[in-house]
SELO-681439 format. One record per residue (C-alpha): residue number from 1; z, x, y; residue in one letter. Coordinates in steps of 0.25 Angstrom, whole numbers, plus 5000, padded with zeros to 4 digits. Example, Ala and Ser with C-alpha at 12.3 -4.5 7.8 and 13.67 -1.06 7.14 Angstrom:
<node seq="1" c3="5031" c1="5049" c2="4982" type="a"/>
<node seq="2" c3="5029" c1="5055" c2="4996" type="s"/>
This chain:
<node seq="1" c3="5301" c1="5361" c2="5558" type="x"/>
<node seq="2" c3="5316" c1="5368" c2="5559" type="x"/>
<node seq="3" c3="5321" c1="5358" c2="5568" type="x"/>
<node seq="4" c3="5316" c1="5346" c2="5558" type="x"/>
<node seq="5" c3="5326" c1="5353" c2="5547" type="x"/>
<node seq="6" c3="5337" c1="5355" c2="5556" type="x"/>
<node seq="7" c3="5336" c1="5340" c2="5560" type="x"/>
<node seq="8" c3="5336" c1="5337" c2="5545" type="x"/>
<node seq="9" c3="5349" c1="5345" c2="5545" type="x"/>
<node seq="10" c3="5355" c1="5340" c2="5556" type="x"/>
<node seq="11" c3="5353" c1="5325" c2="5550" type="x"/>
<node seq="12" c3="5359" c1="5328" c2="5537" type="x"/>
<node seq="13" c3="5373" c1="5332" c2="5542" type="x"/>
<node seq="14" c3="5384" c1="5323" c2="5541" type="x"/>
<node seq="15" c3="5392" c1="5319" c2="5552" type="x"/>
<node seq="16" c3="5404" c1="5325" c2="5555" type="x"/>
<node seq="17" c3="5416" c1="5317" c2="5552" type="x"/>
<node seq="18" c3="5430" c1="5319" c2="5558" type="x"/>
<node seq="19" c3="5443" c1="5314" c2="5554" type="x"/>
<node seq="20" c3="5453" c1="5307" c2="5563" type="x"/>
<node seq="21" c3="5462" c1="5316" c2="5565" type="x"/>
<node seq="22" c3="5451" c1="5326" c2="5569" type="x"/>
<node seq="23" c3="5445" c1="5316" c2="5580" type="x"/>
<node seq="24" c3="5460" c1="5312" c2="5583" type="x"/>
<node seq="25" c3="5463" c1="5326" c2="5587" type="x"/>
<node seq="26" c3="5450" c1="5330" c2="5595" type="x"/>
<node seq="27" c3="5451" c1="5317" c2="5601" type="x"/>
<node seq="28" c3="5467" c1="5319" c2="5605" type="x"/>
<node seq="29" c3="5461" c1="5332" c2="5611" type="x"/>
<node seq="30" c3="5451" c1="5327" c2="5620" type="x"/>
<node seq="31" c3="5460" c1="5316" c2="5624" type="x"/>
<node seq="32" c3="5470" c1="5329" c2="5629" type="x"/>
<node seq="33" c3="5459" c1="5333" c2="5637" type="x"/>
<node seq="34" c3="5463" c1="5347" c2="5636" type="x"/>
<node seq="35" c3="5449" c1="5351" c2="5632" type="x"/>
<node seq="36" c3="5435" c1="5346" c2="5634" type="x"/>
<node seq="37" c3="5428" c1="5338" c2="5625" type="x"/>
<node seq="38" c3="5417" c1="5348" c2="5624" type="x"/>
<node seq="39" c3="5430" c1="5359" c2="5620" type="x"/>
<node seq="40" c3="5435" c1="5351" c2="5610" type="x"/>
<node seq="41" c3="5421" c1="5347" c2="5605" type="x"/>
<node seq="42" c3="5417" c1="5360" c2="5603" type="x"/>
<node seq="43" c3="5432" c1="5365" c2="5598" type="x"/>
<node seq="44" c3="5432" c1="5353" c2="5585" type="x"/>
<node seq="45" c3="5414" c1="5353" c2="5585" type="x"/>
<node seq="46" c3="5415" c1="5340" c2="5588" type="x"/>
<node seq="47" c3="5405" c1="5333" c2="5600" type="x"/>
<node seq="48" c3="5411" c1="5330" c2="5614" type="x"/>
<node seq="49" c3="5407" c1="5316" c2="5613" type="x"/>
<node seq="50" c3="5412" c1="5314" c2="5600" type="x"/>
<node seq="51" c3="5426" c1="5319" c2="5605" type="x"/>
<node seq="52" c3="5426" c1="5310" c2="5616" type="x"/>
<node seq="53" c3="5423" c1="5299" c2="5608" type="x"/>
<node seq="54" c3="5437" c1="5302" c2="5600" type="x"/>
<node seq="55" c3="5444" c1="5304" c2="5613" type="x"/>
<node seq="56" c3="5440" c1="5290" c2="5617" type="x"/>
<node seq="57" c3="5444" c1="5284" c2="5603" type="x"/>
<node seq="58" c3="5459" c1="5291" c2="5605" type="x"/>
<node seq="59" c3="5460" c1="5284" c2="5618" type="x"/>
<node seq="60" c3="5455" c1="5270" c2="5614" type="x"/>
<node seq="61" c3="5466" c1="5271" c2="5602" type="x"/>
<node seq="62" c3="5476" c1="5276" c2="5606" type="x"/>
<node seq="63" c3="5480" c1="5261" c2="5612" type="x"/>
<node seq="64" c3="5482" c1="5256" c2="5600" type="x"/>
<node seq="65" c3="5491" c1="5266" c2="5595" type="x"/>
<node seq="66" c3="5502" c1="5258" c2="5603" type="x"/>
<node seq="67" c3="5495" c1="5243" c2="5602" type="x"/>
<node seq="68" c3="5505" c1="5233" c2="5595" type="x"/>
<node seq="69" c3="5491" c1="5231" c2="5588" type="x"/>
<node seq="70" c3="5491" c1="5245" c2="5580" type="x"/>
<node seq="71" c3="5508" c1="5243" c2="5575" type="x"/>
<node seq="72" c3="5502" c1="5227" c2="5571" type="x"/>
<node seq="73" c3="5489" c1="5233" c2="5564" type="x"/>
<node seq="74" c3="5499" c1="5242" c2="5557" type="x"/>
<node seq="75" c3="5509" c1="5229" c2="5553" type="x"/>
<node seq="76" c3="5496" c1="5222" c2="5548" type="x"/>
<node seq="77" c3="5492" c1="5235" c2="5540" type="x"/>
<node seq="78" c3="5507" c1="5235" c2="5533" type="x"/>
<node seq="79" c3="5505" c1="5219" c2="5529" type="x"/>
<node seq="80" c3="5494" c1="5220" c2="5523" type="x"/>
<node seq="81" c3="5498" c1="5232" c2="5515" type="x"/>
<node seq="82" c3="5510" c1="5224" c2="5510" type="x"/>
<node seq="83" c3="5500" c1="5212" c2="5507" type="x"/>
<node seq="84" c3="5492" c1="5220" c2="5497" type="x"/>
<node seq="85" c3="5501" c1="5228" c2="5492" type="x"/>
<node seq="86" c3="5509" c1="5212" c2="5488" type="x"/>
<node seq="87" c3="5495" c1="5209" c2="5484" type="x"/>
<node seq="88" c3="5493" c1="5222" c2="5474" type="x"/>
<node seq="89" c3="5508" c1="5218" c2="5468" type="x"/>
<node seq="90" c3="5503" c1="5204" c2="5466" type="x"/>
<node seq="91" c3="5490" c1="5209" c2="5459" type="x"/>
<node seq="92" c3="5496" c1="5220" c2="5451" type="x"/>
<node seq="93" c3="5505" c1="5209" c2="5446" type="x"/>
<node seq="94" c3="5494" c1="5201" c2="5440" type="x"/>
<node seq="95" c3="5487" c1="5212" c2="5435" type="x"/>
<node seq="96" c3="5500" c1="5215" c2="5426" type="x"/>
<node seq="97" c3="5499" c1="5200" c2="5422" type="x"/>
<node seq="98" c3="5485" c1="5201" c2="5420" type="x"/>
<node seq="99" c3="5487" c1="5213" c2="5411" type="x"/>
<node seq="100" c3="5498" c1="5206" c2="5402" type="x"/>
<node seq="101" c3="5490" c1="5195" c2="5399" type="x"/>
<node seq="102" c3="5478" c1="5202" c2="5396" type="x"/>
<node seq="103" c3="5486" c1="5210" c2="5386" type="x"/>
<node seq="104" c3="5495" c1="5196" c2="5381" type="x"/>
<node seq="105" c3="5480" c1="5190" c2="5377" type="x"/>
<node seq="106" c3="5475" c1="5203" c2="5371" type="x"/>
<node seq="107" c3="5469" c1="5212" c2="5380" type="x"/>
């Protein structure tokens, strides 16, 4: 019977969530190699598996860092700030005229 309880405990528990930063800098740790996985798994309680699977998402990521791709994704995000930010002046605009005439016709 206890083990039915702890099981019912167990699966009530949320999931632990890190933040990227943590992940970035266990990550950056294993990738130094200056420690075992299990070492640093059991100094930030994190599994070894799941720090492995870090190490190898830093890897694969680090490419793009320098791609031409990354500075152009960057160049796409500005226009497109600068296209909605035209498009709020455009609405706000109307929205003034809008309020004008309501208030011209007895609003």
């Amino acid at each position: 019977m206890p083990m039915k309880a702890e099981g019912l405990e167990e699966a009530n528990r949320m999931r632990k969530s890190y933040t990227a930063e943590f992940k970035a800098k266990v990550a950056l740790e294993a990738v130094r190699g200056e420690r075992s996985l299990a070492e640093l798994g059991a100094q930030y309680e994190v599994h070894p598996t799941q720090i492995a699977h870090w190490r190898k998402a830093l890897l694969a990521g680090l490419p793009e860092l320098f791609s031409d791709k990354s500075r152009r994704h960057e160049a796409e995000g500005e226009e497109e700030k600068a296209r909605l930010y035209e498009e709020i002046g455009r609405l706000k605009v109307e929205l003034d005229w809008l309020k004008k005439k309501v208030e011209r016709f007895g609003g």
